[in-house]
C-alpha positions as CSV (number, residue, x, y, z in Angstrom):
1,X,96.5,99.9,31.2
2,X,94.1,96.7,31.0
3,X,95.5,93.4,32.3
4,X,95.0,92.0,28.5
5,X,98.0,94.6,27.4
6,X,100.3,94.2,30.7
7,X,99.8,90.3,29.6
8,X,100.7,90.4,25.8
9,X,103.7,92.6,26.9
10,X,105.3,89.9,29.7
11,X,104.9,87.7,27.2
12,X,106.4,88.8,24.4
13,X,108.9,90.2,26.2
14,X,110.9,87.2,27.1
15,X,110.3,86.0,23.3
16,X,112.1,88.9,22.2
17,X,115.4,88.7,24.5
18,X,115.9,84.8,23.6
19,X,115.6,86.0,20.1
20,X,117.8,88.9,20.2
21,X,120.6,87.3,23.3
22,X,120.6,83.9,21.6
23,X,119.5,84.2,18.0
24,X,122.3,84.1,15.4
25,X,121.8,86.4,12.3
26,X,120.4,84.4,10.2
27,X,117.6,83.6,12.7
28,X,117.1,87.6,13.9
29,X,117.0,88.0,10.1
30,X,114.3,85.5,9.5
31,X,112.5,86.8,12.7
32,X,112.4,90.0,11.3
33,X,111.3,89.3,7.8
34,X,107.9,87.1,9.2
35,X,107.6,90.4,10.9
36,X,107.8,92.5,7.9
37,X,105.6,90.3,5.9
38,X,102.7,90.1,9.0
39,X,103.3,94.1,9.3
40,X,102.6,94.6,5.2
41,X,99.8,92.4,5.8
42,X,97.7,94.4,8.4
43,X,99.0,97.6,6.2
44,X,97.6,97.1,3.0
45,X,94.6,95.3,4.3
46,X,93.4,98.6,6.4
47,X,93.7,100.6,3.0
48,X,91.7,97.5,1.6
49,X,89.3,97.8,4.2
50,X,89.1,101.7,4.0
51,X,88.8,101.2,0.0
52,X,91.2,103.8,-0.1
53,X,93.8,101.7,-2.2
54,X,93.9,98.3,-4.1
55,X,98.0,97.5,-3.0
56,X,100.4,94.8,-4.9
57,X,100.7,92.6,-2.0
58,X,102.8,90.1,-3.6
59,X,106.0,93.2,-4.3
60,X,105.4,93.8,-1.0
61,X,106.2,90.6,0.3
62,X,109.1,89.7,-1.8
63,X,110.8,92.7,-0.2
64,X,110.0,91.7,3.0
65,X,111.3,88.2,2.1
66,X,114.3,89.9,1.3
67,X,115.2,90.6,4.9
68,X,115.2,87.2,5.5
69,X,118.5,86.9,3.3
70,X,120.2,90.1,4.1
71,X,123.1,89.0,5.9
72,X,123.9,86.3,2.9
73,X,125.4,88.9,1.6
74,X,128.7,90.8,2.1
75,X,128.4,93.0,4.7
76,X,129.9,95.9,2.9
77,X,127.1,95.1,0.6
78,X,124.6,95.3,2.7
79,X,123.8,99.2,2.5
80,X,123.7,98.8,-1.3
81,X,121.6,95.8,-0.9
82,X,118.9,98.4,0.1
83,X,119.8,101.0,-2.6
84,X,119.0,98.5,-5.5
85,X,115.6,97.0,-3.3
86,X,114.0,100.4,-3.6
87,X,114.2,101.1,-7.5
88,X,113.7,97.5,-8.5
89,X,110.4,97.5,-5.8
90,X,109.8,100.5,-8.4
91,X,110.7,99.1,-11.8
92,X,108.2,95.9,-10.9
93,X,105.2,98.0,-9.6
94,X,105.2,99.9,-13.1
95,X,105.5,96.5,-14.9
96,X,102.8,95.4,-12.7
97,X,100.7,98.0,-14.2
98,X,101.8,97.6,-17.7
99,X,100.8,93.4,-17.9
100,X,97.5,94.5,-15.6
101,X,96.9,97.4,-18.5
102,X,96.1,100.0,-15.9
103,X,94.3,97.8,-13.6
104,X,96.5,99.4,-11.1
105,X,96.7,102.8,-10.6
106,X,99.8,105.0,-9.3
107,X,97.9,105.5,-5.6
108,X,98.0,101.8,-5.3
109,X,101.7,101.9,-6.7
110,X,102.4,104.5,-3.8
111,X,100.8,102.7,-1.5
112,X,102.4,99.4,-2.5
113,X,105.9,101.5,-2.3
114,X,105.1,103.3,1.1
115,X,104.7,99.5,2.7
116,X,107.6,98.5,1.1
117,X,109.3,101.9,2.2
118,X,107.5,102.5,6.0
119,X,107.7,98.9,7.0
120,X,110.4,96.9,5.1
121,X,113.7,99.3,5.0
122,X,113.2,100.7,8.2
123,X,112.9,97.7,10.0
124,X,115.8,95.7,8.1
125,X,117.7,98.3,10.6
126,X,117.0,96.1,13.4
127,X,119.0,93.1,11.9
128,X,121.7,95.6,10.4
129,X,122.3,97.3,14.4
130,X,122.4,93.9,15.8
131,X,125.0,92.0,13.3
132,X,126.8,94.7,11.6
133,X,127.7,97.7,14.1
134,X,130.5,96.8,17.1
135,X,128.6,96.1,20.0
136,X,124.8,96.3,18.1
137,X,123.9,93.3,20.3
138,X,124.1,95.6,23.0
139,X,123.3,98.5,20.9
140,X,119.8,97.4,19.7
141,X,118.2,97.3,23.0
142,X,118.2,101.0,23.4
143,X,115.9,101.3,20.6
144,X,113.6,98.9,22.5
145,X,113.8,100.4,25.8
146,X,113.7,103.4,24.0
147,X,110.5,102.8,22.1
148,X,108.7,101.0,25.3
149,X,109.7,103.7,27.7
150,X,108.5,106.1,26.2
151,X,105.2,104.6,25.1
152,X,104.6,103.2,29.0
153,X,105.6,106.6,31.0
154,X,103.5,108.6,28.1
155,X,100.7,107.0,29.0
156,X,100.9,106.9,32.6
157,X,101.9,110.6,33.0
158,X,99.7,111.9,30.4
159,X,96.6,109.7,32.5
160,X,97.2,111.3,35.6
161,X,98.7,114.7,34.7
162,X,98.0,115.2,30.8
163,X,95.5,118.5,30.1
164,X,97.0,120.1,27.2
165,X,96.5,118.0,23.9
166,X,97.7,118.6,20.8
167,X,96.1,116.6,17.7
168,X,93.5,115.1,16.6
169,X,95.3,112.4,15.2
170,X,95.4,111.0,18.5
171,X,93.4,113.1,20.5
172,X,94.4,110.9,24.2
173,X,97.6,112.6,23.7
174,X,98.9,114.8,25.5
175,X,102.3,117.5,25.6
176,X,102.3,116.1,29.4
177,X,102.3,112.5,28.0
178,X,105.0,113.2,25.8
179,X,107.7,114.7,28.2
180,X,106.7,112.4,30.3
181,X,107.9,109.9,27.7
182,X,110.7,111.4,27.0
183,X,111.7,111.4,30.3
184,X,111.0,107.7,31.5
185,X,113.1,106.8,28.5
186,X,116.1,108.5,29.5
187,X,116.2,107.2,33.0
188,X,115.5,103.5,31.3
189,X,118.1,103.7,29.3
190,X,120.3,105.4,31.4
191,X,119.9,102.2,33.9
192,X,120.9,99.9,30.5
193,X,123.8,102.1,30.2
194,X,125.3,101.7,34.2
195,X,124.5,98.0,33.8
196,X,126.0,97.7,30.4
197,X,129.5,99.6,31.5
198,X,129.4,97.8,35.0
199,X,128.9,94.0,34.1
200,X,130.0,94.2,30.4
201,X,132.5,97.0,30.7
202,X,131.8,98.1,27.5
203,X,131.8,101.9,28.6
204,X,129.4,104.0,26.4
205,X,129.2,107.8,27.3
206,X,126.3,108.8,29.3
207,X,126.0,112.1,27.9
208,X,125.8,110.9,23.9
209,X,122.9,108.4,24.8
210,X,121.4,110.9,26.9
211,X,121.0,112.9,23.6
212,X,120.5,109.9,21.7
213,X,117.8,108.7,23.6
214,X,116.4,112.4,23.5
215,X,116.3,112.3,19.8
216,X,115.0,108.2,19.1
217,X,112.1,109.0,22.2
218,X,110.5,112.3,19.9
219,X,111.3,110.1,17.0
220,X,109.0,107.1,18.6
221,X,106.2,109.3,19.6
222,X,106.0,110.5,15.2
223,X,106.3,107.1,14.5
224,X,103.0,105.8,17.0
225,X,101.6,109.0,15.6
226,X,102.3,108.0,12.3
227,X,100.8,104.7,12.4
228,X,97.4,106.5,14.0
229,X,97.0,108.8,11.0
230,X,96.8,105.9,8.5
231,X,94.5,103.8,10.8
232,X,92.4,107.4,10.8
233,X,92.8,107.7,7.3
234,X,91.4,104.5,6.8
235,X,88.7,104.3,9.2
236,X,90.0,101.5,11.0
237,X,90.6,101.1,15.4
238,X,93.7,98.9,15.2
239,X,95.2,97.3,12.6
240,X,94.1,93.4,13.8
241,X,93.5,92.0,16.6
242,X,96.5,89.4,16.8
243,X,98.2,91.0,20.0
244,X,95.4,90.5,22.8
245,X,95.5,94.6,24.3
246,X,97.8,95.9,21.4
247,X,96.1,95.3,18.2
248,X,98.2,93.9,15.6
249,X,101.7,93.4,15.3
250,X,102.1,96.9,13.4
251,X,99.9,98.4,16.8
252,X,102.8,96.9,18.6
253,X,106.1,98.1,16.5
254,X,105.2,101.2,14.8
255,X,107.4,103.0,17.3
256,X,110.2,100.6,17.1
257,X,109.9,101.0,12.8
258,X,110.8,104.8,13.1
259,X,113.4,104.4,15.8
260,X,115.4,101.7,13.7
261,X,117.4,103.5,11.1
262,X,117.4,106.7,12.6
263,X,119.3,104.6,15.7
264,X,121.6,103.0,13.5
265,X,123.0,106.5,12.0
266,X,122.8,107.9,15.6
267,X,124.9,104.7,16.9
268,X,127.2,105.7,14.3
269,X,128.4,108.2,17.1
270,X,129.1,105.8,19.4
């Protein structure tokens, strides 16, 4: 792992905890949503820069604006907040089209919707775990240790043990790699878990985050997989270069978009 990624990731780090310990909702909300709008940024600009689609930015980034706002609202209203984003997201793409006169075309519509979809609903997850479920303060960080275990123990076991590979899509990966993930996330999140029922005493069962962390670590490894078949599909090495050793902020978080809302429904258990 070059010095230039071990560097970015100290860094940010710290960023992240005073955000996520210290941040009120309305902050973490308005965190998230420059995130969103950054993310849509480097996504529609790689299908730009593949010509493969001509997205409707602006749509884009009035959803992601929207995050900014989310906990405004009721809380019990916060579900259906996201139920009326998609089909109005939906209802002003088509209008787009119809002032533009077909200027637009559906696969820039899908596109346009996939951003809004991939990148601006699942992450609103992050701010929904944190405020809205009982203990999500606590609760969010196994996504992130979930999401960064994985990605640091796949890459060093798959380095020194990986042989068998299994796609194209990334062909550095390895089925090595990815148990070893899967693996180094469970005992990270198992260490959060004794340290979270021994200082905070809020007592979460081993074995259901065991499974949970099972589940949100294969989750993580579609989601960076995911994120590698657009960038293939559009020709492109890393969505930007903003992250020194990462790539772009969407290099950086495309695990951490899959795991969101798929860890707030597993959380549910809890």
């Amino acid at each position: 792992m070059n010095v230039k990624r071990v560097v970015s990731g100290l860094t940010l780090f710290p960023i992240v905890v005073i955000l996520l310990v210290f941040g009120n909702k309305y902050v973490v909300d308005i965190a998230i949503s420059i995130i969103a709008i950054m993310s849509l940024h480097e996504f529609y600009k790689a299908f730009r820069t593949g010509n493969k689609a001509n997205p409707i930015d602006w749509i884009g980034y009035l959803a992601a604006a929207m995050i900014s706002i989310i906990h405004v609202v009721p809380s019990s209203w916060i579900l259906k907040t996201i139920g009326i984003l998609l089909p109005t997201s939906i209802l002003l793409l088509f209008l787009h089209v119809i002032i533009t006169n077909l200027k637009i075309d559906i696969k820039d519509i899908a596109v346009t919707f996939l951003g809004i979809f991939y990148i601006v609903i699942f992450l609103m997850f992050i701010s929904i775990i944190h405020e809205n479920l009982e203990n999500g303060k606590f609760l969010i960080w196994y996504a992130f240790f979930t999401a960064w275990g994985t990605d640091i123990f796949a890459y060093f076991v798959g380095k020194k043990f990986g042989k068998h590979h299994f796609t194209e899509i990334s062909p550095n990966k390895t089925i090595e790699g990815c148990i070893g993930g899967i693996i180094g996330a469970i005992l990270l999140t198992t260490l959060y878990t004794i340290a979270c029922n021994y200082i905070f005493n809020v007592q979460f069962p081993y074995a259901i985050i065991i499974v949970i962390t099972f589940v949100l670590s294969l989750i993580s490894q579609i989601g960076d997989l995911a994120a590698s078949s657009i960038k293939r599909y559009t020709g492109i090495k890393d969505f930007s270069n903003l992250i020194p050793g990462h790539g772009g902020m969407l290099d950086r978080i495309d695990s951490i978009i899959f795991i969101a809302p798929f860890a707030y429904f597993l959380f549910m258990m809890l």
